[in-house]
N, C-alpha and C positions, 0 to 999 in steps of 0.2 A: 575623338577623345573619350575615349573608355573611363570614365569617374563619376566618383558618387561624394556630390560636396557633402552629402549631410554627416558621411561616413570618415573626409578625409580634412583635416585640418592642413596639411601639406598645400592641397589639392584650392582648398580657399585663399590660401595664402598668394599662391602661383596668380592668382588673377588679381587679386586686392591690392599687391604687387605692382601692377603693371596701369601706369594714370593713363594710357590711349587705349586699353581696355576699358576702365572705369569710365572713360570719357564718350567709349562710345556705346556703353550701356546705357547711361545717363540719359543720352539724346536721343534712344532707341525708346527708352519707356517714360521719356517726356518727363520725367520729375526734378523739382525745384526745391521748393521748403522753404525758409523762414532765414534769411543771410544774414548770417551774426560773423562777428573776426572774421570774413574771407571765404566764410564757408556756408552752404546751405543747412539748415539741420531741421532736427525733428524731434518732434517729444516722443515717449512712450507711447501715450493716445494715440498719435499720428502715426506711431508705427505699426498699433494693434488694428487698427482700423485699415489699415492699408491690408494688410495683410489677413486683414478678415478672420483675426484670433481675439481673445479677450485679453487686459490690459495683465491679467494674471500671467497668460500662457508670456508672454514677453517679458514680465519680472523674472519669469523660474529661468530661463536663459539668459539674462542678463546675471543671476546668481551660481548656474554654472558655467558659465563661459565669459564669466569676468576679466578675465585676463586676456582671453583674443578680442573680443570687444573693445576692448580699454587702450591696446595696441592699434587698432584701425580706425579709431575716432572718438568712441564712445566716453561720454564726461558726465560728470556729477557738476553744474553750478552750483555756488553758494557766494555767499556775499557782494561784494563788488558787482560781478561777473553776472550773477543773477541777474537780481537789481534793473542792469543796463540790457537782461534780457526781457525783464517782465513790463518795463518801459516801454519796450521795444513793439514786444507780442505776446501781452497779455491777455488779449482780448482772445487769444486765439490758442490756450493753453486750458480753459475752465475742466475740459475734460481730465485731465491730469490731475487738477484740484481733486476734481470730484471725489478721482479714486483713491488720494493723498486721505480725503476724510471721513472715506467709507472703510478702510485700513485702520486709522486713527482711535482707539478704544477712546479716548478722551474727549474726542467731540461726539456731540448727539447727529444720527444721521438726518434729521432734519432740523436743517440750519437755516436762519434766517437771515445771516448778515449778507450785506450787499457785496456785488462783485468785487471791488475795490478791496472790503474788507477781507472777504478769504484770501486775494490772491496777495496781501500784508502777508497772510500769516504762512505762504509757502516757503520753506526755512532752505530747501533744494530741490534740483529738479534735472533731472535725468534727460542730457540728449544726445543724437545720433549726427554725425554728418553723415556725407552719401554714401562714404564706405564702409560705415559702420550700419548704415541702414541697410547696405546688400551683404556683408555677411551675417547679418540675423536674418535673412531670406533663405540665404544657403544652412541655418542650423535648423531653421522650422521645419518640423515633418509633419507638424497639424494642419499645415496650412496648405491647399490646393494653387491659388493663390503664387506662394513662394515655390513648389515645384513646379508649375508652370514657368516661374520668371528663371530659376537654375536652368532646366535646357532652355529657355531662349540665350541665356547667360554663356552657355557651353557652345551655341549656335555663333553668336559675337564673339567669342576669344580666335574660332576656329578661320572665319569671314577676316576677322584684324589680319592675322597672321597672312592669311593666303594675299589679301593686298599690301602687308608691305613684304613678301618675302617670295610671291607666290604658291603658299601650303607647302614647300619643300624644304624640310630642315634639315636634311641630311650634309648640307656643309654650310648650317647656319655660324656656326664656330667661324669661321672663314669671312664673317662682316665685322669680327672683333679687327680693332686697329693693330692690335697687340700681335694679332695672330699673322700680319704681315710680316711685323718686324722680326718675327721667329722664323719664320719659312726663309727668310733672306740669309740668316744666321746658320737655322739647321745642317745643313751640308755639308758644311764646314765641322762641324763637331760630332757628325755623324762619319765622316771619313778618317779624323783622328783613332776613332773607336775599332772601324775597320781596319783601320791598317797596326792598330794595336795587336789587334785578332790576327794577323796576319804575320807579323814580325815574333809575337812572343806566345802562340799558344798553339803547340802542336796537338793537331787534329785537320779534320780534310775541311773542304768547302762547306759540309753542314752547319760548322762553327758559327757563321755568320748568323743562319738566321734562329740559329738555337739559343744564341747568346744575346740577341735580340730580344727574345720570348722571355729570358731569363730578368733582363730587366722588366720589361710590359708586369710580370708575374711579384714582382719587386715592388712596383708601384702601384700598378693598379689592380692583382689577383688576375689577371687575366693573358692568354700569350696569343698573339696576333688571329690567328683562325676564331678563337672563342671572341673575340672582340669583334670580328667581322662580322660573324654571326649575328649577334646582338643587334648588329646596326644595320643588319640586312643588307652588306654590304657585296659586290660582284665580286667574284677573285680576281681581278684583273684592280680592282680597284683600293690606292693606296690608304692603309688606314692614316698615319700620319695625316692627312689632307683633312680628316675629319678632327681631329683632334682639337680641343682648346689650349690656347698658347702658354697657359700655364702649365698643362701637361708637357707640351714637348720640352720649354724650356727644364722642368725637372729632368725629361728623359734627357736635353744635351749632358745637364749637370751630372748624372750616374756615368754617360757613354765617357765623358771626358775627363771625370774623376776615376772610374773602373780604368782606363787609356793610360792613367799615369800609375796607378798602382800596379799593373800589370807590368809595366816599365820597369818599377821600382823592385818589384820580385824577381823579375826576368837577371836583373843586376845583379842581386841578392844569390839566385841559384847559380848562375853563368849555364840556363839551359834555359830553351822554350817550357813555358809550365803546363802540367799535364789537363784535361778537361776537370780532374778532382780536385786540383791547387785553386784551380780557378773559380771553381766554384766555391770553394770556402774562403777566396776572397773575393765574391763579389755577396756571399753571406753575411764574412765580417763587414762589409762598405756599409751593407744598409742597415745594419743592427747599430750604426752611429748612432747616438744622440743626438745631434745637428739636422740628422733629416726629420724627424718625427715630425714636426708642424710642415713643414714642406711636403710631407706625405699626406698629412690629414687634410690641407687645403685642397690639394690635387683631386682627391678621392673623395672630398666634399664638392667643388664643382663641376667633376665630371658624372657623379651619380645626382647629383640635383637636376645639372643642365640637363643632364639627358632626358631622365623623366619628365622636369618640366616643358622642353622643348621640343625634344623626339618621340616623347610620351612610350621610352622603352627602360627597362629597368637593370639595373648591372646587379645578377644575386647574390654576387660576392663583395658588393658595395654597399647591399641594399639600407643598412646601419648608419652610412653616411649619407641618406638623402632627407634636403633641407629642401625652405622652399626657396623660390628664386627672388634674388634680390631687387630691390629696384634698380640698382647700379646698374647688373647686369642684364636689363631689359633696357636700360639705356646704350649699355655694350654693344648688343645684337640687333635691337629691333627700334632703336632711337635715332635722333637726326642726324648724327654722326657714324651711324653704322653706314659700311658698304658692301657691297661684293667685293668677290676679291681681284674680279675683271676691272674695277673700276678703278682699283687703288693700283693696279699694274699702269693703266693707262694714266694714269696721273703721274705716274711713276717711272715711266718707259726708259728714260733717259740712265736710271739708276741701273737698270736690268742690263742696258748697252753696255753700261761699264764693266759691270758682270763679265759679263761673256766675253767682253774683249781681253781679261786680266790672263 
């Protein structure tokens, strides 16, 4: 995995993502904290000090990077919520005062009230859970510390993967449940399209897979050889197979929509239509307004997946790449994912019927 957390916000995301990642960082570097609502957490102090910065260098990133922070755990108590924390682990916070009243122009920096009474007067207080405590490890570059725990971090994402998927993601697509039920479907809608091609548009047998390319280039900018490419794929080997099931399902929806519009021209002229007609109607097909969000999902998680998954980049996508959801690490690499050997065999009886219709 060729990345540079401190450089890619994507990049942290993709991991911070994913709780059997975070879970087995966790266990890897032994750390706990202070378990408040459900969760372990951490002061400021406890984070500078970890991390072998001063309690400054971890404010000025909590000041720019408020927003990813704040997303992955990071909180401000005050009231209530304080309160039931300083109750809790007060004893175990003075450093944070400290720096509360060394900041403070209104108190004298030699103060004499007892503990009880500074930590009355702390009004809020800034803390981390775990995932907010390893992405301020992935934003620190002052810290030796936090670049050493990023590649070990990089070293765990790559070790996960390889034990539940074996490191081969090249048809991790293929353990979505989704991605069954398309493949059962495809065929089917893929043959209407051919025999479209076949009944109403004169031109010789290139037709097929030119017009093939012509959707791929429709949908995702790219026509089957450049996509093989990408994925480092053999020529013998089918792209479809790698594809995610909301991809194909859009491709049936073009093959099967193009299938009747051609139909419906074909009526229209009372003649096969020429490779020129056809191409300005499968230009007018996708210039609908109905596909637009169906496009941009498509081309959102196939330039996300990939990156995050295949760790390869589509450069005609590259605008659409997010980071990867939790959903879909439940998708692919959760309790419910399978191969696609497994979901046949579970399934075997379904196939029989198949083949016997």
């Amino acid at each position: 995995m060729t990345v540079n957390l401190t450089d890619s916000a994507i990049d942290r995301q993709n991991i911070l993502n994913n709780p059997d990642f975070l879970d087995n960082i966790q266990k890897f570097l032994g750390i706990t904290g202070m378990l408040y609502d459900g969760e372990y957490r951490f002061t400021t102090a406890q984070i500078a000090d970890f991390y072998e910065v001063n309690i400054k260098t971890i404010r000025r990133y909590i000041e720019t990077s408020e927003d990813e922070l704040k997303h992955n755990g990071y909180c401000v108590l005050k009231g209530k919520k304080l309160k039931e924390f300083k109750d809790a682990f007060g004893h175990l916070i003075y450093a944070d005062i400290d720096a509360d009243f060394e900041e403070d122009i209104d108190v004298p920096l030699k103060n004499e009230s007892t503990n009880k009474q500074r930590l009355s007067k702390l009004r809020n207080l800034g803390v981390f859970n775990f995932r907010a405590f390893l992405n301020m490890g992935m934003l620190l570059t002052e810290s030796e510390r936090a670049k050493s725990i990023r590649s070990t971090i990089l070293d765990i994402v790559l070790d996960s993967l390889h034990q539940k998927i074996g490191g081969q993601t090249k048809y991790i697509n293929q353990r979505d449940e989704e991605y069954f039920v398309a493949i059962l479907r495809e065929p089917q809608y893929r043959k209407e399209f051919t025999s479209a091609l076949n009944k109403y548009l004169d031109m010789g047998n290139a037709k097929y897979s030119i017009y093939t390319d012509a959707i791929y280039q429709a949908i995702f900018h790219e026509n089957a050889f450049e996509y093989k490419q990408i994925l480092k794929l053999e020529e013998k080997e089918n792209a479809r197979e790698t594809m995610y099931a909301e991809v194909l399902k859009l491709i049936a929806s073009f093959e099967i929509g193009i299938a009747d519009a051609m139909e419906t021209k074909y009526k229209e002229l009372g003649k096969k239509l020429t490779p020129l007609e056809l191409n300005e109607l499968i230009n007018s097909f996708t210039q609908q307004r109905f596909w637009i969000p169906q496009l941009e999902d498509a081309r959102i998680k196939m330039a996300s997946r990939d990156y995050g998954f295949r760790d390869v980049i589509h450069k005609r996508l590259e605008k659409y790449i997010q980071s990867i959801s939790p959903n879909d690490y439940q998708k692919f690499l959760g309790e419910h994912s399978k191969s696609l050997q497994d979901r046949i065999d579970e399934n075997i009886e379904v196939f029989k019927r198949l083949k016997n219709r």
